[in-house]
C-alpha positions as CSV (number, residue, x, y, z in Angstrom):
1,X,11.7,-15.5,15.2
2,X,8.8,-16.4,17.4
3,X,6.4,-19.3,17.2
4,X,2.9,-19.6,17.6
5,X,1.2,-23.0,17.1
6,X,3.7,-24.3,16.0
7,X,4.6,-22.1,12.8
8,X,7.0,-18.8,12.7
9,X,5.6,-15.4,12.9
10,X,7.3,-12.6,10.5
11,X,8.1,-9.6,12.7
12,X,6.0,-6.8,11.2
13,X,8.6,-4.8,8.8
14,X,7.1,-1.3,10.3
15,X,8.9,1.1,12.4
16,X,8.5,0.0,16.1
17,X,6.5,2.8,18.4
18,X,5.4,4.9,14.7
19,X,1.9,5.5,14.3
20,X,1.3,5.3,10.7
21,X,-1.3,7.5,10.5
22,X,1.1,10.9,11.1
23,X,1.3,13.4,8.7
24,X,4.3,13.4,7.1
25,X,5.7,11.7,3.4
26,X,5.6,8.2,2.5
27,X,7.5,5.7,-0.2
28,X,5.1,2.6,-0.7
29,X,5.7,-0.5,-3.1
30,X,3.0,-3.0,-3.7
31,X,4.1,-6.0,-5.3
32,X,2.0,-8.6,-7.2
33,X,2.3,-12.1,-6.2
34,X,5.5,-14.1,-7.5
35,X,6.4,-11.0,-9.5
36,X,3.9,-12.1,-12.0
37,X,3.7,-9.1,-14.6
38,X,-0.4,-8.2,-14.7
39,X,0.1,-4.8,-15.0
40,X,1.4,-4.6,-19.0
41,X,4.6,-4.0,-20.1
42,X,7.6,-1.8,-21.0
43,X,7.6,-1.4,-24.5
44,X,10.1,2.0,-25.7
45,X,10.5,3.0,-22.9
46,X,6.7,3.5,-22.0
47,X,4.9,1.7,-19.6
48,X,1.1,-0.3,-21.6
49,X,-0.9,-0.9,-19.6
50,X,-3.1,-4.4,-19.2
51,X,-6.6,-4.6,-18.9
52,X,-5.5,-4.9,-15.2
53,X,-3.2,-2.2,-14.8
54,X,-5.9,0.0,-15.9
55,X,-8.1,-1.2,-13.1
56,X,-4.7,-0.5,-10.9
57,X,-4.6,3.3,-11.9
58,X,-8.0,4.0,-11.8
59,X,-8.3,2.7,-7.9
60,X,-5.4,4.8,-7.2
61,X,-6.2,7.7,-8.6
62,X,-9.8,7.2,-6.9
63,X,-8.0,6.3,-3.7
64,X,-6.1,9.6,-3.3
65,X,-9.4,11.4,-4.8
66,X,-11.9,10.2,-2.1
67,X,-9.1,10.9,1.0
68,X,-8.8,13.8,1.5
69,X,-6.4,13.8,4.7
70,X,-3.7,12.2,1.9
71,X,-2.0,13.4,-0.8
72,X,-0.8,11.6,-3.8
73,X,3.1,12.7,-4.8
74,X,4.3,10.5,-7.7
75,X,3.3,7.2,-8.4
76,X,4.5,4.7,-11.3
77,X,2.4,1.7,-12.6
78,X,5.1,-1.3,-13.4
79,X,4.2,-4.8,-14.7
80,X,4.8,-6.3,-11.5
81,X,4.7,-3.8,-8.6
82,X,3.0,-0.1,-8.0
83,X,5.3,3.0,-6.1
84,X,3.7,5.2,-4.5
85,X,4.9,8.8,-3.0
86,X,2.5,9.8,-0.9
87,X,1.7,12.7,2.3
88,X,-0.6,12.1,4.8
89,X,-1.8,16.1,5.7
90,X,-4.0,15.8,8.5
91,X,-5.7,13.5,10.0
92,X,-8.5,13.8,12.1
93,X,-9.4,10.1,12.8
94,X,-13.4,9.8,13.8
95,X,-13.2,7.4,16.2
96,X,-16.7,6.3,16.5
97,X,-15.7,2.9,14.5
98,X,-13.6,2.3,17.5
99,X,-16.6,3.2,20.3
100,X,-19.4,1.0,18.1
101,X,-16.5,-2.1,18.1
102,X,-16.2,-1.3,22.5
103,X,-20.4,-1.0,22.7
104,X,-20.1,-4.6,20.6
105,X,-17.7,-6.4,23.5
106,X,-18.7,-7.1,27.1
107,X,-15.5,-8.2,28.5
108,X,-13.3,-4.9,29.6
109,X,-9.9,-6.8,28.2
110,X,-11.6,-7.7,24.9
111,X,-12.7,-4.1,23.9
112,X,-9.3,-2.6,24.6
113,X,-7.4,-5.8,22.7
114,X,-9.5,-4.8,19.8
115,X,-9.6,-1.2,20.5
116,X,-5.5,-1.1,19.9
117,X,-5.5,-3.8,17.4
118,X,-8.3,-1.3,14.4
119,X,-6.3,0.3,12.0
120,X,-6.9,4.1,12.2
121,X,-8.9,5.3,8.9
122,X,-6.2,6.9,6.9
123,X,-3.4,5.4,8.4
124,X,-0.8,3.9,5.8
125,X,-1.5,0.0,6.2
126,X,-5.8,0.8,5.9
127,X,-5.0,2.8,2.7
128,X,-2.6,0.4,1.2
129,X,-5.4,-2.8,2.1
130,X,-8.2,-0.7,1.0
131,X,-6.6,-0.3,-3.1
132,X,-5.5,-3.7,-3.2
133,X,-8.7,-4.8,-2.1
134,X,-10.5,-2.8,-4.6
135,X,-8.4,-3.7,-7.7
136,X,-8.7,-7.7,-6.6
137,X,-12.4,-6.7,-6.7
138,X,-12.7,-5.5,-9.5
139,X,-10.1,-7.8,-11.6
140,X,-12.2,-10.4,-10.0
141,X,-9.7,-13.2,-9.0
142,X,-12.4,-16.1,-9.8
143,X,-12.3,-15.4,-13.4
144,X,-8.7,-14.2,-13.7
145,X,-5.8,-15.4,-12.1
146,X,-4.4,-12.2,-9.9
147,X,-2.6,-11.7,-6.6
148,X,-0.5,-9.7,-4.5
149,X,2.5,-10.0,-2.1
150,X,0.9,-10.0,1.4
151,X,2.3,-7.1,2.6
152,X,4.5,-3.8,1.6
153,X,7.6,-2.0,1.8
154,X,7.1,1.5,3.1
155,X,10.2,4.4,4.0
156,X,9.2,6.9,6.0
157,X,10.7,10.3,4.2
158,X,12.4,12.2,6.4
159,X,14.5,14.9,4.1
160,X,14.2,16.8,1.2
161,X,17.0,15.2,-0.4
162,X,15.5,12.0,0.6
163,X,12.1,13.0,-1.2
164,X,13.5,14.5,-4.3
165,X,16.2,10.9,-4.9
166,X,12.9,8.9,-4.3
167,X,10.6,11.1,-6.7
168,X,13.2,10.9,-9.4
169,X,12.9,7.2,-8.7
170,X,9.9,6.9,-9.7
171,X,9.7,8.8,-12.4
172,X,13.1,7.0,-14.2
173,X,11.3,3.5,-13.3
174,X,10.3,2.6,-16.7
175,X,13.6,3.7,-18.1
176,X,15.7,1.3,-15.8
177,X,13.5,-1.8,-15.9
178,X,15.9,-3.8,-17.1
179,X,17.9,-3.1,-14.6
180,X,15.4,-3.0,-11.8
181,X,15.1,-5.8,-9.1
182,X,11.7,-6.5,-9.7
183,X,12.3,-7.4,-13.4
184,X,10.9,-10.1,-14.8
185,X,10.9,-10.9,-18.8
């Protein structure tokens, strides 16, 4: 590990050199902070939603509904954590949010620093900030106690076999919460 005034740096768990914007299939998890359960719970084998969990499904739902460079796969709401199967299609990035950030700067180094540093509109990491975002909104953490992990887990799909193991996943997650690492009673 690195420092940097004096405290350690986390490498960033991404693939080195992949821009996360390219089409191709995704596996996301989102965890909540400290595993804490907002999301409801498994009760027979069926996943009830919370008050919160609601929130959670409706922004992703509206977050694949809005996009339409990204298509939404197979997703499963658990107490503590959200997967997500997901495609980026195409995407066309407009980069004029890039060109007004450059007419902002003056200096030639600072416009390119922040020029490589934006997140590309559709690209994994601005999607994945953009719904958690939007369900801490709209749980609204000053009333409610809520959080997320910083951070995600992504896999970048790269076979069929691959997709159809991770889909059934998904779709068995309530089944085996018991026995899945993120349990917590």
């Amino acid at each position: 590990m690195t420092q940097f005034a004096e405290h350690y740096l986390i490498e960033s768990p991404r693939l080195k050199n992949w821009d996360y914007s390219t089409p191709g299939i995704y596996f996301i998890t989102i965890c909540t902070v400290h595993h804490n359960n907002f999301f409801g719970k498994v009760i027979d084998n069926k996943m009830e939603l919370s008050k919160m969990g609601i929130i959670a499904k409706t922004e992703l739902v509206k977050t694949f509904e809005i996009r339409k460079s990204v298509k939404l796969h197979e997703y499963v709401i658990m107490p503590n954590h959200v997967h997500i199967l997901m495609e980026i299609i195409n995407n066309n990035y407009d980069y004029k949010c890039r060109d007004v950030l450059q007419n902002v700067s003056t200096e030639d180094k600072v416009k390119e620093y922040f020029s490589n540093i934006s997140p590309k509109g559709n690209s994994i990491s601005n999607i994945i900030k953009q719904f958690k975002s939007s369900v801490t909104r709209l749980i609204n953490p000053k009333t409610v106690f809520f959080g997320w992990q910083p951070r995600f887990y992504d896999q970048i799909i790269k076979t069929k076999e691959e997709y159809f193991v991770i889909k059934k996943y998904i779709q068995n997650n309530i089944f085996n919460w018991q026995k899945d690492k993120f349990y917590k009673n």
